[in-house]
C-alpha positions as protocol buffer text, in pm:
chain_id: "A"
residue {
  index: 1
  type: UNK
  ca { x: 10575 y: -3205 z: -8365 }
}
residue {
  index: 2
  type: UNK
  ca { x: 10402 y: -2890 z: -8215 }
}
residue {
  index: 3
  type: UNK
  ca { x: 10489 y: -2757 z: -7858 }
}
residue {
  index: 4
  type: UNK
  ca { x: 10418 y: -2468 z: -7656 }
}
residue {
  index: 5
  type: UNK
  ca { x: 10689 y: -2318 z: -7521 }
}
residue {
  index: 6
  type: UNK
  ca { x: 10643 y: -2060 z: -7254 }
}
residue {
  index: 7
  type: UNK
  ca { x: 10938 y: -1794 z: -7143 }
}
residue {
  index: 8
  type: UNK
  ca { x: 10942 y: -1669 z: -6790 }
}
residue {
  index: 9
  type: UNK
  ca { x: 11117 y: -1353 z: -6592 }
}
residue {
  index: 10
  type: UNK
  ca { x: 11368 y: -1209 z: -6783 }
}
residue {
  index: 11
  type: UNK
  ca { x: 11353 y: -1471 z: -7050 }
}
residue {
  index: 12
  type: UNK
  ca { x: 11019 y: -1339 z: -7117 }
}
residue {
  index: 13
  type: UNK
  ca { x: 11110 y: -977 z: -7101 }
}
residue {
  index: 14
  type: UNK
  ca { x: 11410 y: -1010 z: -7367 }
}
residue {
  index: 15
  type: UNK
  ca { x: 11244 y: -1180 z: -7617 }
}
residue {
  index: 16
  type: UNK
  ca { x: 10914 y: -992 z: -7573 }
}
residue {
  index: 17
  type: UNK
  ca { x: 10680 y: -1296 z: -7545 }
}
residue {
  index: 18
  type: UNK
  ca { x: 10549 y: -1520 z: -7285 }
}
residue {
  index: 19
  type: UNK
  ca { x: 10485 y: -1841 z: -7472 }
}
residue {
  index: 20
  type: UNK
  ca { x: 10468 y: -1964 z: -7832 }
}
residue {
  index: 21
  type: UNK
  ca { x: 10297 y: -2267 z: -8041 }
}
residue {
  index: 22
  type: UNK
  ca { x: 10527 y: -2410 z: -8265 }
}
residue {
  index: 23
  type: UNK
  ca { x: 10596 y: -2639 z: -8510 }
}
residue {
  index: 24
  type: UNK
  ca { x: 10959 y: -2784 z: -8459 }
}
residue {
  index: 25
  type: UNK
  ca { x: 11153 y: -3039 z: -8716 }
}
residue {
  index: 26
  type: UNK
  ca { x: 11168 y: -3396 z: -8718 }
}
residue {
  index: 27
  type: UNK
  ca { x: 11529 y: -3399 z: -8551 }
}
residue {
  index: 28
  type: UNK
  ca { x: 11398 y: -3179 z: -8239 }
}
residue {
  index: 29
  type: UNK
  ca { x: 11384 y: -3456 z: -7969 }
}
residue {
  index: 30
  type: UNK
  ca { x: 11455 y: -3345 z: -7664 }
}
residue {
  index: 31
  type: UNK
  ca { x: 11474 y: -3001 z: -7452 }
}
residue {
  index: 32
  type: UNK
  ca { x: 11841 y: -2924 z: -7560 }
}
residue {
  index: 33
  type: UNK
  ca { x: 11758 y: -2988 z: -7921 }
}
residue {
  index: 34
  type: UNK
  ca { x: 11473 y: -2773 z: -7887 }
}
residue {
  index: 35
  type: UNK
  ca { x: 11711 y: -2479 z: -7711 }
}
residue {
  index: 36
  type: UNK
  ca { x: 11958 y: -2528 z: -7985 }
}
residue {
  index: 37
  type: UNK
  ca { x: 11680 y: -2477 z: -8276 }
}
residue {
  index: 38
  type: UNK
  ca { x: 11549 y: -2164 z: -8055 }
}
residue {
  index: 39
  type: UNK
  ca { x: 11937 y: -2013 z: -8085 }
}
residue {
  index: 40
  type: UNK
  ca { x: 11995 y: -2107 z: -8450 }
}
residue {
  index: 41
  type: UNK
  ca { x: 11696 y: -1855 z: -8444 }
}
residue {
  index: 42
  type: UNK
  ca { x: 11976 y: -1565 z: -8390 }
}
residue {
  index: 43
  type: UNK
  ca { x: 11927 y: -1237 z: -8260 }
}
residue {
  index: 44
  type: UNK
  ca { x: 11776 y: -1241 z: -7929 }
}
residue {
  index: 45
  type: UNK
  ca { x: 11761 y: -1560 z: -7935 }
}
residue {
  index: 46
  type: UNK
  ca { x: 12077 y: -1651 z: -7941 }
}
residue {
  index: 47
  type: UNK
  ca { x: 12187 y: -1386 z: -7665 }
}
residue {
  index: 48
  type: UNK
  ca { x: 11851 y: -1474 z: -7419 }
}
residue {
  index: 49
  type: UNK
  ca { x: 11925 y: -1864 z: -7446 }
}
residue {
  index: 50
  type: UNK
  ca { x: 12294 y: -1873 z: -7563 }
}
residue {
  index: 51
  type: UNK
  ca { x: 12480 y: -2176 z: -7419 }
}
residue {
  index: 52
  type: UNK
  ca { x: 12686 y: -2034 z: -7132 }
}
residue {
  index: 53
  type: UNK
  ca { x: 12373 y: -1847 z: -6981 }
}
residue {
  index: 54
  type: UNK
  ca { x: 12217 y: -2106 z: -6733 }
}
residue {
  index: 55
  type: UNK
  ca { x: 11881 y: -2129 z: -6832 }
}
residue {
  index: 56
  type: UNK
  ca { x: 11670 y: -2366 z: -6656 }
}
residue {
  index: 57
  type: UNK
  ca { x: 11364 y: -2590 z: -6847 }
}
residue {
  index: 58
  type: UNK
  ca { x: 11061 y: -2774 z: -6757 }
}
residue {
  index: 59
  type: UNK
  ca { x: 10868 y: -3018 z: -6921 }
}
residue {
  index: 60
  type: UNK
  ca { x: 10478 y: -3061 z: -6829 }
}
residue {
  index: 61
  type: UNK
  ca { x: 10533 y: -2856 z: -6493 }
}
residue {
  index: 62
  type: UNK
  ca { x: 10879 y: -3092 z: -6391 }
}
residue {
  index: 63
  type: UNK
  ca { x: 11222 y: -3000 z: -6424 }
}
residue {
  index: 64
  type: UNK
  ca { x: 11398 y: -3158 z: -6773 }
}
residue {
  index: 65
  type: UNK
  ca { x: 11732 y: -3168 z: -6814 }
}
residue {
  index: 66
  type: UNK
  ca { x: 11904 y: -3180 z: -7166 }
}
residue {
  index: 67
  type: UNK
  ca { x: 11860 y: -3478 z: -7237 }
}
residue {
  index: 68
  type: UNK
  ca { x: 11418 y: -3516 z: -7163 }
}
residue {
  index: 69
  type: UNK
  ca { x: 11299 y: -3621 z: -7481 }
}
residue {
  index: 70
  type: UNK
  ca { x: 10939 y: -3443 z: -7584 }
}
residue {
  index: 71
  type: UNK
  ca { x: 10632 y: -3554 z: -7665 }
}
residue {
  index: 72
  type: UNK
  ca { x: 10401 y: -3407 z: -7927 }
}
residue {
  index: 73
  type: UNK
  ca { x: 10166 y: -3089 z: -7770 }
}
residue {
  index: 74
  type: UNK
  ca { x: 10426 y: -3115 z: -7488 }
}
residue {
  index: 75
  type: UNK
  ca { x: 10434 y: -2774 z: -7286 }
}
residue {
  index: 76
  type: UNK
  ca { x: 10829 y: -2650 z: -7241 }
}
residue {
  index: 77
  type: UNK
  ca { x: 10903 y: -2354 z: -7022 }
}
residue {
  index: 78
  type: UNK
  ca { x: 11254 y: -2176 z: -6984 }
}
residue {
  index: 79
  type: UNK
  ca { x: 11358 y: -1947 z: -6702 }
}
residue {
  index: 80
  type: UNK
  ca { x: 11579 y: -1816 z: -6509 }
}
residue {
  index: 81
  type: UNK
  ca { x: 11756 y: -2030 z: -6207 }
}
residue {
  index: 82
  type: UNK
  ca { x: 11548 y: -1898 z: -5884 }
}
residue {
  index: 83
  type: UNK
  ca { x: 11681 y: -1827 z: -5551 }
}
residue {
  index: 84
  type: UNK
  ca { x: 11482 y: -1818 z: -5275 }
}
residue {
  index: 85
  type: UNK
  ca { x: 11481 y: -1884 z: -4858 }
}
């Protein structure tokens, strides 16, 4: 399945790119699949997106959770949690 996968903020700035087309296996199903094949990437990978940094995702422009499954050409972005007011 291919996806585009955009990084924003500081996500963006530690791995040096803003988005990405790829091609992900068979058993990538969902957005916390597709953040655990990102960290099995190591590197800066595995720091920028390692489990215990809270990392939020979306999924066609609406918050996903772990568990959203994806759709092939789906469009993923990570970021940062955002405070605002």
């Amino acid at each position: 399945m291919k996806l585009t996968i955009l990084y924003f903020a500081s996500l963006r700035e530690a791995l040096g790119l803003d988005r990405e087309v790829v091609e992900v296996p068979s058993h990538v199903k969902t957005v916390g699949d597709l953040r655990d094949w990102l960290l099995a990437r190591g590197g800066v990978w595995e720091s920028a997106l390692a489990q215990g940094r809270s990392v939020r995702a979306a999924v066609a422009q609406r918050m996903a959770a772990p568990d959203t499954e994806l759709t092939p050409d789906a469009e993923v972005a990570f970021f940062p949690p955002v405070t605002g007011g």
